[in-house]
PDB file of N, CA, C and O in Angstrom:
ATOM      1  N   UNK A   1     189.906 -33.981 197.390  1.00  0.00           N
ATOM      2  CA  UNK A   1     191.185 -33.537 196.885  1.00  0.00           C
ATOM      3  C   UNK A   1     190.957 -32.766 195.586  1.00  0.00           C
ATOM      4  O   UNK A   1     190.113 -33.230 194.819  1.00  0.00           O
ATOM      5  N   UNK A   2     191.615 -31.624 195.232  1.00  0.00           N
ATOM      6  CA  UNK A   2     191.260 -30.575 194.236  1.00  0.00           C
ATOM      7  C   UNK A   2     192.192 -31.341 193.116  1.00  0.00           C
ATOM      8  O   UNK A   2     193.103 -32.115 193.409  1.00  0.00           O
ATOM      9  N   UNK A   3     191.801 -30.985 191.782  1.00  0.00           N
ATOM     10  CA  UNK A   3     192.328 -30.947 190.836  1.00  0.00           C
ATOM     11  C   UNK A   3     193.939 -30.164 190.808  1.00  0.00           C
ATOM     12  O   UNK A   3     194.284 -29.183 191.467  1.00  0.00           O
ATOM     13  N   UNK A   4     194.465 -30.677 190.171  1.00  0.00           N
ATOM     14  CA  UNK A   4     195.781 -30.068 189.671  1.00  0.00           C
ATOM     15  C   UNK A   4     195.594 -28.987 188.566  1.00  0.00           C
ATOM     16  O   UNK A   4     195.041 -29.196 187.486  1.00  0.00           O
ATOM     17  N   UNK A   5     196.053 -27.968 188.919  1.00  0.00           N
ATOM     18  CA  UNK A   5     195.653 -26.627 188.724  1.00  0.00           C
ATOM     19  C   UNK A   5     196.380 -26.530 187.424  1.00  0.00           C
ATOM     20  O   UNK A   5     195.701 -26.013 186.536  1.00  0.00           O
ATOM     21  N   UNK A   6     197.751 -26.943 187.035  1.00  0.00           N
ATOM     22  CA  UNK A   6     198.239 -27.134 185.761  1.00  0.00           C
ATOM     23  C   UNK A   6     197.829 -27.857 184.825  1.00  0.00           C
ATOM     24  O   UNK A   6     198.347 -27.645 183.729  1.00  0.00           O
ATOM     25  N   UNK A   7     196.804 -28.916 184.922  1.00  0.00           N
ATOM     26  CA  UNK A   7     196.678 -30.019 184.636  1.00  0.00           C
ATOM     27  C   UNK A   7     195.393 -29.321 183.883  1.00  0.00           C
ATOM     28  O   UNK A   7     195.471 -29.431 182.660  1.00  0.00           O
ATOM     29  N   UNK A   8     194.491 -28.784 184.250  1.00  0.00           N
ATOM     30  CA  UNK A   8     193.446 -27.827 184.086  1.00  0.00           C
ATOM     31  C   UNK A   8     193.244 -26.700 183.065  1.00  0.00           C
ATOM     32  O   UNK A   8     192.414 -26.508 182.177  1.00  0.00           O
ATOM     33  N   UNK A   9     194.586 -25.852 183.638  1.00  0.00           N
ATOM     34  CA  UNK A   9     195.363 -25.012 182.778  1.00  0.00           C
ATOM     35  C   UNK A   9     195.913 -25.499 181.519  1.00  0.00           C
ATOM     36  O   UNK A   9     195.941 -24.687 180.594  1.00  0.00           O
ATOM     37  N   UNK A  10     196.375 -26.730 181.304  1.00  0.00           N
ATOM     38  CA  UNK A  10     197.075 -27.350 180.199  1.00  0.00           C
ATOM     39  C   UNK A  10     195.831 -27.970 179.457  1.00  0.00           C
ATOM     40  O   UNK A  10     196.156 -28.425 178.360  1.00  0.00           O
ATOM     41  N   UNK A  11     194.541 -28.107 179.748  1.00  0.00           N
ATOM     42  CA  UNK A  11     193.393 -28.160 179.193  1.00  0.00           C
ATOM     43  C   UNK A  11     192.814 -26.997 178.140  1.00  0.00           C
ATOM     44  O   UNK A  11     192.482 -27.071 176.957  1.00  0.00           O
ATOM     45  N   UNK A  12     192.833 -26.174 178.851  1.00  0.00           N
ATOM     46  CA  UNK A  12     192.327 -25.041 178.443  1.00  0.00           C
ATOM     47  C   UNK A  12     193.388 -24.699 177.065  1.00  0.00           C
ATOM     48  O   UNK A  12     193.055 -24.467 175.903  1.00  0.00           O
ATOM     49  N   UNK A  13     194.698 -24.760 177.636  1.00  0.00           N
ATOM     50  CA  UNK A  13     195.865 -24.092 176.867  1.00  0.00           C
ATOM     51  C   UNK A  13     195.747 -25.101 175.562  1.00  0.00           C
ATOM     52  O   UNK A  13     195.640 -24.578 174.453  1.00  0.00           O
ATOM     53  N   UNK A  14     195.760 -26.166 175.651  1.00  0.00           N
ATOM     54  CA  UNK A  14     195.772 -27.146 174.722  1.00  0.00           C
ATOM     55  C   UNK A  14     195.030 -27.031 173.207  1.00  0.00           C
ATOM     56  O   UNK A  14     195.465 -27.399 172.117  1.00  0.00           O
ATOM     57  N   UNK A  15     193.920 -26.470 173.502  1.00  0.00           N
ATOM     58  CA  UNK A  15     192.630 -25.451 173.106  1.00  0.00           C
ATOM     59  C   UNK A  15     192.673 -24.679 172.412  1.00  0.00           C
ATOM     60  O   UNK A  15     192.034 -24.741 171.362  1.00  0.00           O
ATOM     61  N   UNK A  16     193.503 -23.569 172.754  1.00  0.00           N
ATOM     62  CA  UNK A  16     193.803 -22.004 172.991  1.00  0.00           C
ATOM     63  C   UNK A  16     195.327 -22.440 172.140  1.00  0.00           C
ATOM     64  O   UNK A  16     195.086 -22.599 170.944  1.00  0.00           O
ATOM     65  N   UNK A  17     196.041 -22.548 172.307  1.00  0.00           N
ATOM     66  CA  UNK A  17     196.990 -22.724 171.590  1.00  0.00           C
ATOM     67  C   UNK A  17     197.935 -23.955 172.274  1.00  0.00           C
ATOM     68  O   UNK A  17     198.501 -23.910 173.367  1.00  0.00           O
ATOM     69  N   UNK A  18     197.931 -25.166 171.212  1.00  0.00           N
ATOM     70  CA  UNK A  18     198.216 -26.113 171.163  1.00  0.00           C
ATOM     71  C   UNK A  18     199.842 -26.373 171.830  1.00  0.00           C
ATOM     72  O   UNK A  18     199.778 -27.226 172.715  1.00  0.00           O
ATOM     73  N   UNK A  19     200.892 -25.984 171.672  1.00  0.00           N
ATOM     74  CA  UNK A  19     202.283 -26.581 171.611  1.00  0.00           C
ATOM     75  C   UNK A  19     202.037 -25.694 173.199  1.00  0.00           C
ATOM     76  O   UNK A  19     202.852 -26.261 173.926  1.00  0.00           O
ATOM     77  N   UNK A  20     201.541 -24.938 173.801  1.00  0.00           N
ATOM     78  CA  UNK A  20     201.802 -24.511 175.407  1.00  0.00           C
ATOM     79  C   UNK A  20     200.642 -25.680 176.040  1.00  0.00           C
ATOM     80  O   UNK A  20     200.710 -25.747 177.267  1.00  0.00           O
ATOM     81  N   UNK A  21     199.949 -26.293 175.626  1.00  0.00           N
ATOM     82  CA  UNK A  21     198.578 -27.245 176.082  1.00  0.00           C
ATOM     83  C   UNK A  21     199.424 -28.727 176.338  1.00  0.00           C
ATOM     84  O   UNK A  21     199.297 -29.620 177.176  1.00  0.00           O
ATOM     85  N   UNK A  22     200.338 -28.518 175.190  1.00  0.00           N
ATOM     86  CA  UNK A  22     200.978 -29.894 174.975  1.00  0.00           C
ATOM     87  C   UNK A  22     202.371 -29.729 176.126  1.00  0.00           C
ATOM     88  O   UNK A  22     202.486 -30.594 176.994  1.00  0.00           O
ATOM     89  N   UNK A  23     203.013 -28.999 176.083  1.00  0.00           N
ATOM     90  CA  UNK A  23     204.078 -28.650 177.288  1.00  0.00           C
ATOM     91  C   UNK A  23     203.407 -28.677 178.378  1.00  0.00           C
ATOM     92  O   UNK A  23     203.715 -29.633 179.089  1.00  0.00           O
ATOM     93  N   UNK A  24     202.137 -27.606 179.038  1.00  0.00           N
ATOM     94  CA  UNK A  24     201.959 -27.914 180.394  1.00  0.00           C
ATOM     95  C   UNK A  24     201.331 -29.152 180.221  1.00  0.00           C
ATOM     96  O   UNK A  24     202.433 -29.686 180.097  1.00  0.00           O
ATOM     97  N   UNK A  25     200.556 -30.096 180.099  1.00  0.00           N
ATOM     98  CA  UNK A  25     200.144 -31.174 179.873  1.00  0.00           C
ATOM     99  C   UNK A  25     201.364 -32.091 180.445  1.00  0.00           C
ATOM    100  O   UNK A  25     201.300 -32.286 181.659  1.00  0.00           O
ATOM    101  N   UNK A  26     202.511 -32.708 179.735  1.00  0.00           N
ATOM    102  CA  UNK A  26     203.526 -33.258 180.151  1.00  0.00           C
ATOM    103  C   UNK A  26     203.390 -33.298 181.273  1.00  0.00           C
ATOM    104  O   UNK A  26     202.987 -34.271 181.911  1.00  0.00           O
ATOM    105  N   UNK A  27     203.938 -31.456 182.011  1.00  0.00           N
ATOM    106  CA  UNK A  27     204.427 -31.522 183.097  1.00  0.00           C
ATOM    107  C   UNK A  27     203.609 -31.614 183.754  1.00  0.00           C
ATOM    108  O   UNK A  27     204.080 -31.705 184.888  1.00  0.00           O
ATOM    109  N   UNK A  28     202.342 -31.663 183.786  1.00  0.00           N
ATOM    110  CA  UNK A  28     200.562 -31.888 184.698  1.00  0.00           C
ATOM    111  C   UNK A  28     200.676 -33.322 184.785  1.00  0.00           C
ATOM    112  O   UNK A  28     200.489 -33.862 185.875  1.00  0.00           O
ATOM    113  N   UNK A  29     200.999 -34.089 183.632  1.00  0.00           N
ATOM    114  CA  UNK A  29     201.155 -35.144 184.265  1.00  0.00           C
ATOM    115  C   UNK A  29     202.374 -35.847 184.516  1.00  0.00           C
ATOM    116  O   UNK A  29     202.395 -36.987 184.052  1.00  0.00           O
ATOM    117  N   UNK A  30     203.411 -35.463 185.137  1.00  0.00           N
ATOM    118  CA  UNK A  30     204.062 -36.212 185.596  1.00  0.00           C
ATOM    119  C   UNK A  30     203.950 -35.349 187.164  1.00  0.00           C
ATOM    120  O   UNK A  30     204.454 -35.945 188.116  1.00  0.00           O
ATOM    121  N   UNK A  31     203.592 -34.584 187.318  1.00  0.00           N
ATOM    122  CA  UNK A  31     202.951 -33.492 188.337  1.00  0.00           C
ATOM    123  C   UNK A  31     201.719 -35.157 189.076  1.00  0.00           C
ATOM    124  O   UNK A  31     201.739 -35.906 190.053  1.00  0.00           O
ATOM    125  N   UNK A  32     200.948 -34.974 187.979  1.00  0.00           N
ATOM    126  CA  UNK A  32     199.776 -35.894 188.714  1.00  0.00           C
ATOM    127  C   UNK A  32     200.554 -37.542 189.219  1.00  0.00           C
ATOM    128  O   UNK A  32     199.977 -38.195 190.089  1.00  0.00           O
ATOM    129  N   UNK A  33     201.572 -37.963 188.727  1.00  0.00           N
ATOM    130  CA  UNK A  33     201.799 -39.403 188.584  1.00  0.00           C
ATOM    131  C   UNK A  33     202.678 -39.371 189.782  1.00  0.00           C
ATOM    132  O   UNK A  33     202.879 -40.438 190.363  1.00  0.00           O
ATOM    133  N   UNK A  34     203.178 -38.377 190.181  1.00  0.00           N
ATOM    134  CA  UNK A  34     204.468 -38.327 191.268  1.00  0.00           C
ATOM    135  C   UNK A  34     203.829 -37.940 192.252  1.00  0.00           C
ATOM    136  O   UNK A  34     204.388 -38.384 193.255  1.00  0.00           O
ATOM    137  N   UNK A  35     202.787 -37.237 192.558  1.00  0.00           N
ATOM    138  CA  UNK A  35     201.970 -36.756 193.473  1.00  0.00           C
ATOM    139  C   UNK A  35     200.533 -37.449 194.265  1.00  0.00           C
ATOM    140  O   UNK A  35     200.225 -37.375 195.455  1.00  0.00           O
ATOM    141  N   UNK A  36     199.812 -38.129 193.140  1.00  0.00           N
ATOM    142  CA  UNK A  36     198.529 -38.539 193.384  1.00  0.00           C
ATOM    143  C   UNK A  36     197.828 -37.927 193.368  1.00  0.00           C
ATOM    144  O   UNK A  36     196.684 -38.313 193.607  1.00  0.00           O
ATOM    145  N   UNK A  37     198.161 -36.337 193.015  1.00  0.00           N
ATOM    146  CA  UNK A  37     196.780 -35.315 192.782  1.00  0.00           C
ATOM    147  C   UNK A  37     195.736 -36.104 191.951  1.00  0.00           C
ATOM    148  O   UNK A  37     196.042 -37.155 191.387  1.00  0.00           O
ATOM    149  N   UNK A  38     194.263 -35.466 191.881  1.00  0.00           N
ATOM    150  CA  UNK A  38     193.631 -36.046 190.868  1.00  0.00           C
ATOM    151  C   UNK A  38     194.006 -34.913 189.473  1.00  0.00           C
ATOM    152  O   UNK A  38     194.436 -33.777 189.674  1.00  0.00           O
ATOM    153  N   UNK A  39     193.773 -35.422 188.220  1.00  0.00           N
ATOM    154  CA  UNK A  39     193.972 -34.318 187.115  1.00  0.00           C
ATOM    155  C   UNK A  39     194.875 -35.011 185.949  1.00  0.00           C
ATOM    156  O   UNK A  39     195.549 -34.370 185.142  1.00  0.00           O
ATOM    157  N   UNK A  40     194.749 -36.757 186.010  1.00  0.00           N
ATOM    158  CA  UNK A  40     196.174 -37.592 185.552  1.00  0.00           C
ATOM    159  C   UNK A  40     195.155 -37.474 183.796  1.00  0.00           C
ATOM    160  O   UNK A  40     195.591 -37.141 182.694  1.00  0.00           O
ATOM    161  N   UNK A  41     193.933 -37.838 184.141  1.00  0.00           N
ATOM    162  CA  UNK A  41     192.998 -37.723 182.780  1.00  0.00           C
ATOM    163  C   UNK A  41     192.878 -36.563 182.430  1.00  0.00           C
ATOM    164  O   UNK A  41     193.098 -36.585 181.219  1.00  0.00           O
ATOM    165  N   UNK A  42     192.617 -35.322 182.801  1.00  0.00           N
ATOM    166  CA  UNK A  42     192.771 -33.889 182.318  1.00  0.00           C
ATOM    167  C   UNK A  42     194.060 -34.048 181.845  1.00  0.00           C
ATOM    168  O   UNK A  42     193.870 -34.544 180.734  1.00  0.00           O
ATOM    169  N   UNK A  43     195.309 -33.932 182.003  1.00  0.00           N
ATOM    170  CA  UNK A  43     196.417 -33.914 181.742  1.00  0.00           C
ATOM    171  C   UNK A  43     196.373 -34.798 180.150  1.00  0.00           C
ATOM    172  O   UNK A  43     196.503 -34.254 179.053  1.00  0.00           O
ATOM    173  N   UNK A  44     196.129 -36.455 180.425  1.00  0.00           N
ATOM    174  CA  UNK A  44     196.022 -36.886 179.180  1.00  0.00           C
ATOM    175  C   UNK A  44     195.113 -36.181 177.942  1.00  0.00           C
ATOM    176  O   UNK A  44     195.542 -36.235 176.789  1.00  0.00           O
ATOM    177  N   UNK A  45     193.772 -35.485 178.267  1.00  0.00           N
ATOM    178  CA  UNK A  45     193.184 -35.100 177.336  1.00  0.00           C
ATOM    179  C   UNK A  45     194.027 -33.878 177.025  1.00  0.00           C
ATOM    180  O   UNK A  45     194.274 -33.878 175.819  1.00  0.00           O
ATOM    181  N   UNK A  46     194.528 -32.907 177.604  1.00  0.00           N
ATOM    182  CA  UNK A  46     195.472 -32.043 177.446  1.00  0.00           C
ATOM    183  C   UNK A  46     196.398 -32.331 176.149  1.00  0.00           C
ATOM    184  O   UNK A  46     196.477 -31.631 175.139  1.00  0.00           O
ATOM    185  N   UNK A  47     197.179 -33.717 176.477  1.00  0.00           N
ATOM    186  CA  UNK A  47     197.918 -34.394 175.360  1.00  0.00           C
ATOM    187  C   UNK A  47     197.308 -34.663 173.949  1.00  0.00           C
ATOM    188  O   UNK A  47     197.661 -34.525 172.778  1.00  0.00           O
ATOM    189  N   UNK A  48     195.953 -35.224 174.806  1.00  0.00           N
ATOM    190  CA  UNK A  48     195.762 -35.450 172.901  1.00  0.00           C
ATOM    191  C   UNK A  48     194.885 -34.986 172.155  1.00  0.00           C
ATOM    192  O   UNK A  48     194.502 -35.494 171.101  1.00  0.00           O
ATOM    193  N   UNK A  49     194.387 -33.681 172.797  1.00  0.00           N
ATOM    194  CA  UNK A  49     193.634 -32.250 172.177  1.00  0.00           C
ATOM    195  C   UNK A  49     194.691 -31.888 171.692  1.00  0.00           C
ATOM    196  O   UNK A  49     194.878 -32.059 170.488  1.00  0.00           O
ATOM    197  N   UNK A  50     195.659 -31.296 172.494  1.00  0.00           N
ATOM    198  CA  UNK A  50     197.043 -30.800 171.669  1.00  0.00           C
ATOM    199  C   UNK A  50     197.620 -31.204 170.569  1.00  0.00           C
ATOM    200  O   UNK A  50     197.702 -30.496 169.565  1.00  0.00           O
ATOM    201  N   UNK A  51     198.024 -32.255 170.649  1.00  0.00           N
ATOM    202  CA  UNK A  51     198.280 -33.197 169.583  1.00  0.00           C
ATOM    203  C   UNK A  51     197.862 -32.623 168.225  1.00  0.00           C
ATOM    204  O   UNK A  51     198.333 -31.762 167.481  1.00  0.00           O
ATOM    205  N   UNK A  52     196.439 -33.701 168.180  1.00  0.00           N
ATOM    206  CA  UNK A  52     195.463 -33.418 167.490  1.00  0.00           C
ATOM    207  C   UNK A  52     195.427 -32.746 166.964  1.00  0.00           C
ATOM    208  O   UNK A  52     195.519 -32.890 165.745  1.00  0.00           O
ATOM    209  N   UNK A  53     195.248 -31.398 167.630  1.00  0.00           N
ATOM    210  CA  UNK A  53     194.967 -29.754 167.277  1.00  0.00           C
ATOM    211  C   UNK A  53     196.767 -29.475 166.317  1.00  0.00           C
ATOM    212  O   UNK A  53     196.840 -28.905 165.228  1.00  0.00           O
ATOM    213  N   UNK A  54     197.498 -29.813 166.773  1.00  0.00           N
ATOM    214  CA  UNK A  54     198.729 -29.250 166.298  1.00  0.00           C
ATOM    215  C   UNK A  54     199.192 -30.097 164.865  1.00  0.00           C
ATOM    216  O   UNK A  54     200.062 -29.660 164.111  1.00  0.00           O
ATOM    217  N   UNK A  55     198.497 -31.307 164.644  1.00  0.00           N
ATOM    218  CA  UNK A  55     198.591 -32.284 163.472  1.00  0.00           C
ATOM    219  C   UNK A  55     197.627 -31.445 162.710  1.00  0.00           C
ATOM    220  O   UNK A  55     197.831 -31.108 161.543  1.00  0.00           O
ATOM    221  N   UNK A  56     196.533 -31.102 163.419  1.00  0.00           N
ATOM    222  CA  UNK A  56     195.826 -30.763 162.253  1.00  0.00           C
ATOM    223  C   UNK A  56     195.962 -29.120 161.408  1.00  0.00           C
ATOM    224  O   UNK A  56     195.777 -28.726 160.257  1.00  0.00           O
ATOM    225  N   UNK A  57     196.377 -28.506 162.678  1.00  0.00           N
ATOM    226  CA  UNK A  57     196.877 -27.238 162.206  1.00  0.00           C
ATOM    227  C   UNK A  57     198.301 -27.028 161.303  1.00  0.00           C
ATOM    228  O   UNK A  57     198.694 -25.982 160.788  1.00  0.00           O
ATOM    229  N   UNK A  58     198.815 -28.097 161.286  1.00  0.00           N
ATOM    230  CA  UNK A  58     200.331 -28.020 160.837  1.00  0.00           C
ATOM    231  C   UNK A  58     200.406 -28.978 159.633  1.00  0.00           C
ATOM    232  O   UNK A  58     201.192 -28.852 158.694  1.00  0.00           O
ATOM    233  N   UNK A  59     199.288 -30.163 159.812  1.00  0.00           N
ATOM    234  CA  UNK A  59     199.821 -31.061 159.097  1.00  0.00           C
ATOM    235  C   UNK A  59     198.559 -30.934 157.595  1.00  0.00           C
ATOM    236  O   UNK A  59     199.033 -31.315 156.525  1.00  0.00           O
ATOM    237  N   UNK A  60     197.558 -30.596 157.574  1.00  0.00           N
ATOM    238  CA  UNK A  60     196.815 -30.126 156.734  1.00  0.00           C
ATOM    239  C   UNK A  60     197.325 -29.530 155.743  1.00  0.00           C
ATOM    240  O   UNK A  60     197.380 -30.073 154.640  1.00  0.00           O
ATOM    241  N   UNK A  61     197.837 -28.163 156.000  1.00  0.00           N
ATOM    242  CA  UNK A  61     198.235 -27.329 154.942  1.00  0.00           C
ATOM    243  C   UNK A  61     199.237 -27.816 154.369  1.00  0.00           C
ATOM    244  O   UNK A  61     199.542 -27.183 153.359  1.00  0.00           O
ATOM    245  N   UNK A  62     199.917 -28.732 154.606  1.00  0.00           N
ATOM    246  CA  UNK A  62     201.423 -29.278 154.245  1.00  0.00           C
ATOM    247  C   UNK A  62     200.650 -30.202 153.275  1.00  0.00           C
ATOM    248  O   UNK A  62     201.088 -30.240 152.126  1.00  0.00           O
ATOM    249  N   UNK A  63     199.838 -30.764 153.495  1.00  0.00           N
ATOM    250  CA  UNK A  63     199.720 -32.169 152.460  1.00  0.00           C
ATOM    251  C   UNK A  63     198.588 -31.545 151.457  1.00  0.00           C
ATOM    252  O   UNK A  63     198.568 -31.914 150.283  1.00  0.00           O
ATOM    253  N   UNK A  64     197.660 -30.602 151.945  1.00  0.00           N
ATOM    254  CA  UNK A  64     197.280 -29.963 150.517  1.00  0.00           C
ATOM    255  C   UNK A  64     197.762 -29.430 150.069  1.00  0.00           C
ATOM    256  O   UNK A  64     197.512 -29.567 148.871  1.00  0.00           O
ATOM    257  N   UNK A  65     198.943 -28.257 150.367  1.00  0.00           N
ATOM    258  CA  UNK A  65     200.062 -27.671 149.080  1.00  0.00           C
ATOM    259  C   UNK A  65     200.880 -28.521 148.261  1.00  0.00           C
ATOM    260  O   UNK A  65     201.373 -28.339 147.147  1.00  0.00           O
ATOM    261  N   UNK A  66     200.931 -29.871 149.371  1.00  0.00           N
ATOM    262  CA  UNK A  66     201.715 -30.815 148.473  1.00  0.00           C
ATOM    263  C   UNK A  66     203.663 -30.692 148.967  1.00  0.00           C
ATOM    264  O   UNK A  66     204.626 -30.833 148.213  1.00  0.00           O
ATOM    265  N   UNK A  67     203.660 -30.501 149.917  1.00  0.00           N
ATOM    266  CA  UNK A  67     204.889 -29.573 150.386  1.00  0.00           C
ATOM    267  C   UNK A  67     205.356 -30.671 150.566  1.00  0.00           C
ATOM    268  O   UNK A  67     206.500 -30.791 151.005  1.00  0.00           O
TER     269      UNK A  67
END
């Protein structure tokens, strides 16, 4: 059984720019959870690369300017 092709995509995207990694991600996995595709762990790492990536890109500069 192939991977979930969004789920994959929301990997990559997650990466590449965070808040579209973190949206398809969601929907990859509730894609994977309703379906049984495989791609339920791609999807989660999707989530929390994104995350991650978007705390650190957003939340960095805020607490060293002091904002």
């Amino acid at each position: 059984m192939p991977y979930n092709k969004l789920a994959v995509a929301a990997l990559v995207c997650a990466v590449l720019v965070p808040p579209f990694g973190i949206l398809m991600g969601h929907i990859a996995w509730a894609q994977t959870a309703r379906t049984g595709e495989r791609g339920h762990r791609l999807a989660l790492a999707a989530l929390v690369i994104g995350y991650v990536e978007l705390l650190v890109l957003c939340g960095v500069p805020i607490v060293l300017l002091g904002f």
